[in-house]
C-alpha positions in Angstrom: 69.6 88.3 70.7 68.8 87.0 67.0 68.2 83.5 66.9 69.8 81.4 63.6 69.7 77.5 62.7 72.7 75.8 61.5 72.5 72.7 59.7 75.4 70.1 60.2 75.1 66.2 59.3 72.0 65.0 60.3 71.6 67.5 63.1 69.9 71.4 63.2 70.7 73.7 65.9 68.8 76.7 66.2 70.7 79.6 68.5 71.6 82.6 69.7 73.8 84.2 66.8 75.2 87.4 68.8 76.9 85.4 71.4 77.8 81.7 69.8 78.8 83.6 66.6 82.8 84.4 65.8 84.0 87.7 63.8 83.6 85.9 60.8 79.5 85.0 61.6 81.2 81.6 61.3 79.0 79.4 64.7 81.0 79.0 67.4 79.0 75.9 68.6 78.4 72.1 67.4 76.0 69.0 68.0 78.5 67.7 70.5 77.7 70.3 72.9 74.2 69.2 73.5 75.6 65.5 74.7 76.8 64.8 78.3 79.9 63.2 76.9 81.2 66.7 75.7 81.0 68.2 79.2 82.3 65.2 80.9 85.5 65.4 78.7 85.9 68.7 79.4 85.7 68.5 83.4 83.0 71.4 82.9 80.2 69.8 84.9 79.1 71.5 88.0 76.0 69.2 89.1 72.7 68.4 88.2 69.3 68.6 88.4 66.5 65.8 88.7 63.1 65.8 86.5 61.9 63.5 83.5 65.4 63.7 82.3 67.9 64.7 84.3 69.7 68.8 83.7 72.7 69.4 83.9 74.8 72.5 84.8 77.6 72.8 82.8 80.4 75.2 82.7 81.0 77.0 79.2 84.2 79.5 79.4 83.0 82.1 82.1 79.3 81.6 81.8 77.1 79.0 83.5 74.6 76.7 81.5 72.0 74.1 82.0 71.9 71.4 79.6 68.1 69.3 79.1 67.9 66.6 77.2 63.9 65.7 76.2 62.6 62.7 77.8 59.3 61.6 77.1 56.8 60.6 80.2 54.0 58.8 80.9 52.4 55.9 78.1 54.7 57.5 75.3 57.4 56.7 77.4 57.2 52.9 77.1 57.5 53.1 73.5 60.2 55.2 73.6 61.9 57.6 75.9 64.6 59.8 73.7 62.4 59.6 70.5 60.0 61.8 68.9 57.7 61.9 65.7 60.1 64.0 62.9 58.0 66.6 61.0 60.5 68.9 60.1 62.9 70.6 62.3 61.3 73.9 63.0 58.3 72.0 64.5 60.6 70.3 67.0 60.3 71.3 70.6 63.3 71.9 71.3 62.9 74.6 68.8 59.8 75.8 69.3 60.6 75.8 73.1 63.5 78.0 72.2 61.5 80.1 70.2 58.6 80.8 72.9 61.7 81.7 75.7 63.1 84.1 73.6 59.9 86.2 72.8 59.0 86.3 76.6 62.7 87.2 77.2 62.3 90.2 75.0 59.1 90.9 76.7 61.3 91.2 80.1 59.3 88.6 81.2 61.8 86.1 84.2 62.8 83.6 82.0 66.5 82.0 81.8 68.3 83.2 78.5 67.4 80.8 75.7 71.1 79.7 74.3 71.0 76.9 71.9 68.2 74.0 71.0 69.5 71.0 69.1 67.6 68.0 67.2 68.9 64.9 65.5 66.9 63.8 62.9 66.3 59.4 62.5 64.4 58.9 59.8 60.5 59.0 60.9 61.7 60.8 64.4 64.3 62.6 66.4 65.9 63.6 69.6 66.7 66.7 71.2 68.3 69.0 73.6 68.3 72.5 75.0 70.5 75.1 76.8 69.9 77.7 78.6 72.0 80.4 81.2 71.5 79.0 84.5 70.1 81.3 86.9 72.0 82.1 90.2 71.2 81.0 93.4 67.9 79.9 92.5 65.7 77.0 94.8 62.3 75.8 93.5 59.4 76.9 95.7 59.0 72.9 96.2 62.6 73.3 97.7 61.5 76.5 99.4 58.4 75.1 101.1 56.8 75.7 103.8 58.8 78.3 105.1 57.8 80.9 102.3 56.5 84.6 103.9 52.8 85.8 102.9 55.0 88.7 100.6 57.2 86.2 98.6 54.3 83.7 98.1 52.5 87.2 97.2 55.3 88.2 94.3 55.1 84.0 93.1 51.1 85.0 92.4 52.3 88.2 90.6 54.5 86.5 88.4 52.2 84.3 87.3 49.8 87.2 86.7 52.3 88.2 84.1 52.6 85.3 82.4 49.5 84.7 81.4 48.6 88.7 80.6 51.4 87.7 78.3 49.3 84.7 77.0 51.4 82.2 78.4 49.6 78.5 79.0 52.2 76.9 80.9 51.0 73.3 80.6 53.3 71.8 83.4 52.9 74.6 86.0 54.0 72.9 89.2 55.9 73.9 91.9 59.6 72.7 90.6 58.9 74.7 87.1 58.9 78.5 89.7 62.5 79.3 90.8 62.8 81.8 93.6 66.3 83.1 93.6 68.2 85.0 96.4 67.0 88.5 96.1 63.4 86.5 96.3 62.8 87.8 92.9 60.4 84.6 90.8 61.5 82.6 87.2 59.5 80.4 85.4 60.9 77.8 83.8 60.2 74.5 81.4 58.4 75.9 78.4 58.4 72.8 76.6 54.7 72.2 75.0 53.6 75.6 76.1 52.1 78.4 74.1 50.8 81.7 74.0 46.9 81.4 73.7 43.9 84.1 74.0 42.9 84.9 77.4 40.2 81.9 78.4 39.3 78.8 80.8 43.2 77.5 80.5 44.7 80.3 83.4 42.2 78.6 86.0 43.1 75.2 84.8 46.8 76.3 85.4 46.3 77.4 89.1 44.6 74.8 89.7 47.6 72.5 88.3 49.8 74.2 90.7 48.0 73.5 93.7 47.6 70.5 93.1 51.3 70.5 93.2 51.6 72.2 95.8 49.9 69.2 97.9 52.5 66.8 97.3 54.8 69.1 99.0 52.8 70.4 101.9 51.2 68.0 104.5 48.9 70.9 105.4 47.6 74.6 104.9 47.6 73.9 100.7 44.8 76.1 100.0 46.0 79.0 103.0 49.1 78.4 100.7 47.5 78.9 97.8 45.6 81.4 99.1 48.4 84.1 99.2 49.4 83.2 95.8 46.5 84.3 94.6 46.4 87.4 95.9 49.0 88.0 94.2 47.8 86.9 91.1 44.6 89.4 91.7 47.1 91.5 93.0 45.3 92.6 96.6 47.0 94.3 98.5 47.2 94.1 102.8 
């Protein structure tokens, strides 16, 4: 994977050059993809996904793909939604987003494939999207709750553990940002505003995110839930 930005108009796109590139090097990709009118025109939409702003999982040639556009939340979100403060494009986040996902993909760490980020610069601001391969028969462990087993809730813990030996303070950890997919093996998605940091106060503060997550979505045995998690995390064994 070597990631490239392509200027066109008043739009960059930074992406993965070995697979959106042709023979020629020329990139095999344009703003257009990044907009749900693109996909509807094409009949390639497969469904969708609810958050902030809602995913959608598109389908490009044989390979699936989840289109997000950036929505803002909270206070900012009265202002406006869609729009962000422009200071230059490779201090976007969609860009820096897709930057962070592909250095924990190289690190083998269960991320989805970063594809493509693009931003559309408006004067003093600008709006964004990102893809990403979507992952196969994956649930959230909101989805997957209560019915989780001690060992998967263990290997959710474990994951974790990982991503922050890595560095990683994921600011949104909740429990629709972990993926459990068939094989029970975990993902960790949503990256956006997260960074890798020295080791420090910010891993408790991000457990302690998730189970307070984790309450919205169990009516009881949070902390026994929580519990085996952290096991994992501490990985204890038995």
């Amino acid at each position: 994977m070597r990631l490239a930005t392509f200027p066109m108009e008043k739009a960059f796109i930074l992406y993965d050059a070995d697979s959106l590139c042709d023979a020629g090097l020329t990139p095999q990709i344009a703003p257009s993809w990044f907009t749900v009118d693109f996909w509807q025109e094409a009949g390639a939409i497969l469904g969708q996904a609810t958050g902030r702003g809602t995913s959608l999982f598109v389908l490009a040639g044989d390979r699936e793909w989840v289109l997000r556009p950036y929505r803002r939340g909270g206070m900012a979100a009265r202002v406006s939604q869609r729009r962000y403060l422009w200071t230059g494009h490779g201090r976007t986040r969609a860009f820096r987003e897709l930057r962070l996902t592909e250095r924990l993909y190289h690190q083998g760490l269960p991320v989805p494939r970063p594809i493509a980020g693009c931003v559309w610069h408006h004067g003093l601001t600008y709006e964004a999207a990102l893809i990403t391969e979507r992952l196969a028969g994956v649930r959230s462990l909101a989805d997957r709750l209560p019915t989780l087993d001690a060992p998967t809730l263990y290997d959710v813990g474990a994951t974790l553990r990982q991503f922050h030996d890595a560095g990683l303070d994921h600011v949104d950890l909740n429990a629709r940002n972990l993926l459990i997919d068939d094989t029970g093996h975990v993902w960790l998605i949503d990256l956006d505003r997260c960074r890798l940091r020295r080791p420090g106060r910010w891993k408790q503060a991000n457990l302690q995110r998730l189970e307070r997550s984790l309450s919205r979505f169990l009516h009881a045995d949070t902390r026994a839930t929580m519990i085996a998690i952290e096991r994992g995390y501490n990985r204890i064994e038995g």
